[in-house]
C-alpha positions in Angstrom: 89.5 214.1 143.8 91.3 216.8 142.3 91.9 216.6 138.6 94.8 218.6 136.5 94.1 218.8 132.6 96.9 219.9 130.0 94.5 221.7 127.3 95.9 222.7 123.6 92.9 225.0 121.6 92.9 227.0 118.1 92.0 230.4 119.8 91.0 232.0 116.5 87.8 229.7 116.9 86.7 231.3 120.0 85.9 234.6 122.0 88.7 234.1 124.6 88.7 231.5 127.2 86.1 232.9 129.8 82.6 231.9 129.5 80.7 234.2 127.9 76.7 234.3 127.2 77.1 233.9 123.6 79.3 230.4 124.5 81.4 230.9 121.7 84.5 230.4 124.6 87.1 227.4 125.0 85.6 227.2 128.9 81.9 226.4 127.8 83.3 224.2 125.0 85.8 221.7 127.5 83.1 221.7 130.2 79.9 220.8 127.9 82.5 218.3 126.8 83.2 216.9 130.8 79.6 217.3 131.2 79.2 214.7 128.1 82.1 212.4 129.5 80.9 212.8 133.3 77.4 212.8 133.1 77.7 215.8 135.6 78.9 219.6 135.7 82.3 219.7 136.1 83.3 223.6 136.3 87.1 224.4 135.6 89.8 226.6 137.0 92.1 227.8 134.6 95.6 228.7 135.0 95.2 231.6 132.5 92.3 233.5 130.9 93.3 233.8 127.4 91.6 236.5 125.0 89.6 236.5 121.2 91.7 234.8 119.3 95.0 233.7 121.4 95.9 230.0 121.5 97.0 227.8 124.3 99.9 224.6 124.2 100.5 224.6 127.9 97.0 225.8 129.0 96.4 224.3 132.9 93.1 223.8 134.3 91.8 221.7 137.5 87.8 220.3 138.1 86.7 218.4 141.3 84.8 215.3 140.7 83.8 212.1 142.9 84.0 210.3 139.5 86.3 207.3 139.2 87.8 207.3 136.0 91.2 206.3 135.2 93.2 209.3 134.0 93.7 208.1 130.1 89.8 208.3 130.4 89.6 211.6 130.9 92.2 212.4 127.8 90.1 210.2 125.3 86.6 210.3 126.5 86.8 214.0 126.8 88.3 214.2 123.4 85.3 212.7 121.7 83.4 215.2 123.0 85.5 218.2 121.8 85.5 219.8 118.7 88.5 219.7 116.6 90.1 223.3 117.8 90.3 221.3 121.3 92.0 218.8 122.8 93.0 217.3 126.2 96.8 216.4 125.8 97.0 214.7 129.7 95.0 214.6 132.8 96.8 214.1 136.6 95.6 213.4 140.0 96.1 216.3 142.3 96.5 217.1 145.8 93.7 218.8 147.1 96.0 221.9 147.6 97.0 222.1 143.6 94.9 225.1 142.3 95.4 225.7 138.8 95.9 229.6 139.1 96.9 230.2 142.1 99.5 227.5 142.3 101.0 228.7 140.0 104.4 231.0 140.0 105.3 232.4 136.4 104.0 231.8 133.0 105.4 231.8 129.7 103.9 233.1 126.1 104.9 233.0 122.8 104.5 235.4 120.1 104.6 234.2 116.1 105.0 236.8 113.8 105.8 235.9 110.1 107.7 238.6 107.9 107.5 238.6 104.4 105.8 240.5 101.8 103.3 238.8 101.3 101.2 236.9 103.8 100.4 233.5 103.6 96.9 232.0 103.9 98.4 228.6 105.7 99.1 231.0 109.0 96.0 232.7 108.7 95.3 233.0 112.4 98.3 231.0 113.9 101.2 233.9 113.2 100.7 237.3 113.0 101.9 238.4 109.9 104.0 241.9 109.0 105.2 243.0 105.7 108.1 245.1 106.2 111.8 244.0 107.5 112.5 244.4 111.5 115.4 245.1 113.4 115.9 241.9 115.2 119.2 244.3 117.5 117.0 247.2 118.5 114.0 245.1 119.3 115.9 243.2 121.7 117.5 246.3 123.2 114.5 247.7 124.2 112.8 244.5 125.6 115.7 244.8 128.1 114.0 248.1 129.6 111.2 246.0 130.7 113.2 243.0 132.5 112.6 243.2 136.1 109.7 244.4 138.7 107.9 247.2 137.4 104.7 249.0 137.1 103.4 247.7 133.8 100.2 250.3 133.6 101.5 251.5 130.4 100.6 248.1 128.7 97.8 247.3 130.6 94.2 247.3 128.7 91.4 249.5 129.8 89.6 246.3 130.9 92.5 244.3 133.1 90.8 243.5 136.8 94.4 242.8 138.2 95.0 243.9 141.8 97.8 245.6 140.9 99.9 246.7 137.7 103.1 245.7 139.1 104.6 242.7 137.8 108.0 240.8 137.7 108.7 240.2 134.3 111.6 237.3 134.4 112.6 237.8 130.7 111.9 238.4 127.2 113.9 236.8 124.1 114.2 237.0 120.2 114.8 234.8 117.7 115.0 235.0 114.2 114.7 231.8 111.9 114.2 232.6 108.3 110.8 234.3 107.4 110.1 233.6 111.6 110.2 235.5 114.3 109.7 234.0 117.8 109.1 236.3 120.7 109.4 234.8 124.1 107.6 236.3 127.2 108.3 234.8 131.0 106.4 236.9 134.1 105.3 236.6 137.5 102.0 237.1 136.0 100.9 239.4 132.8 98.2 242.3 132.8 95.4 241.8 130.7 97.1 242.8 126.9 99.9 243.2 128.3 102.0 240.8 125.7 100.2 242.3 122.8 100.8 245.7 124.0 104.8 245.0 124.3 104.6 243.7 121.0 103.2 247.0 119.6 105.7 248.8 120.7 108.7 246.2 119.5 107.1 246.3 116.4 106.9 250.1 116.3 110.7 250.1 117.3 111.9 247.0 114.8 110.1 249.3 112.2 112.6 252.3 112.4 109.2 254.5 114.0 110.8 254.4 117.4 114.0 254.2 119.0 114.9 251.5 121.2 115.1 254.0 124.0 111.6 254.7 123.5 110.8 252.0 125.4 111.5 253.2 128.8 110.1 256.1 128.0 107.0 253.8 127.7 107.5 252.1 131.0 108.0 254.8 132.8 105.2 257.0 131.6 103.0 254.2 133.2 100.2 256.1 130.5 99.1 253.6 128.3 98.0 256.5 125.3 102.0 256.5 125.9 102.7 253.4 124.0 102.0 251.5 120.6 98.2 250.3 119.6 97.6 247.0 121.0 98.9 244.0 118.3 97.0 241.3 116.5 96.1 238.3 119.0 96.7 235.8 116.1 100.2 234.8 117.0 100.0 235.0 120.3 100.0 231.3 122.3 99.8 230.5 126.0 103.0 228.0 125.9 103.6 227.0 129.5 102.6 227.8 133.1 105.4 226.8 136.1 104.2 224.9 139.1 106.2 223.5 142.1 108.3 220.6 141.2 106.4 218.3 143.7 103.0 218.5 141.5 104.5 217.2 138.8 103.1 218.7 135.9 103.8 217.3 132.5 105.7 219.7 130.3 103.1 221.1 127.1 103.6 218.6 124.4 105.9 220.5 122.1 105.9 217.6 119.6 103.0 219.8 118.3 104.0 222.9 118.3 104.5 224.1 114.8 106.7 226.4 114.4 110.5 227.8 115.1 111.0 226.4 118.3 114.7 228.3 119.4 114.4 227.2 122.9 113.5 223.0 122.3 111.5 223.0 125.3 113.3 225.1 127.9 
């Protein structure tokens, strides 16, 4: 049988999702914690590998098991074995040709940022933080540059294993509520740093460094020394990942999401 979790996780507790040798990863943490629950390994696909210190509300993996378990099982029993910067949020039979990744045709990330002079230990971690105003206007005219299919090697890290730098990135929207702003990513697929390297660059440009035309200057440079240094990872959250309607994945519980939320759950 074919298993589907929904996964939330504090990212700013772990070294990414991937499992490392250290272990210090969200992987090695949810599968010593099916391992507990199952009494066997249970290795995961996930939808998305997140990096040090990025969080997930509508992270997606899958696991194989012969295990019979009803499906609230594997939400609470899980649970118990997870530390507090985890949790299970729902588990779904699957057809055997679900695959977490590859199943998978866009994915959505949000970006926190509090603005305010002075920064606030209560989002330590969970928002990245900035001291000086932004231009909400020119930050948004510039995103537009990079709506559409492009080669996204000048916001691609060093380290990014992708095939290919090309990418269809559906859109990218900005909203202000009070000290809040919420920065909304939707791709095909994203480059490894690829969000936090768009978000140096909006930065640089909301800052009065940059134009908003500098942007495609960016883009089409396809020279990553081109653009801004890649931002903090803090605020940075893994919201949802789109499926075909007939797997019938449950939306990310965004009961728990908390922060601005200018798009309820679209």
């Amino acid at each position: 049988m074919r298993i589907a979790l929904g996964i939330h996780y504090d990212g700013a507790a772990f070294s990414g999702w991937q499992s490392q040798p250290h272990g210090n990863t969200v992987q090695q943490t949810l599968e010593a914690a099916l391992r507990e629950f199952g009494g066997v390994a249970l290795p995961t696909t996930v939808a998305g590998r997140t990096d040090t210190g990025v969080h997930g509300i509508g992270q997606v993996v899958h696991f194989d098991t012969e295990l019979d378990r009803a499906m609230f099982s594997w939400v609470r029993g899980v649970n118990a074995f997870l530390p507090k910067t985890v949790a299970v949020q729902w588990a779904q039979a699957m057809p055997d040709d679900f695959h977490a990744r590859f199943a998978a045709f866009e994915r959505t990330y949000f970006y926190v940022l509090y603005v305010h002079p002075v920064r606030s230990p209560l989002l330590e971690g969970r928002c990245g933080w900035l001291h000086t105003p932004l231009d909400l206007d020119a930050m948004r005219t510039a995103s537009q540059a990079l709506v559409g299919e492009h080669d996204f090697s000048a916001f691609r890290s060093s380290e990014c294993q992708a095939k290919t730098p090309v990418k269809h990135l559906y859109a990218i929207d900005i909203e202000q509520q009070g000290h809040f702003f919420v920065f909304r990513f939707r791709a095909s697929a994203f480059l490894h740093h690829m969000v936090r390297n768009i978000m140096g660059c909006l930065v640089a440009i909301g800052r009065g460094r940059q134009p908003a035309s500098w942007m495609s200057q960016v883009l089409a440079s396809l020279d990553r020394r081109q653009a801004a240094p890649t931002f903090m990872p803090d605020g940075l959250y893994l919201a949802r990942v789109g499926y075909p309607e007939r797997f019938a994945v449950p939306e990310p519980n965004w009961a728990a999401w908390p922060f601005p939320m200018p798009w309820a759950s679209s």
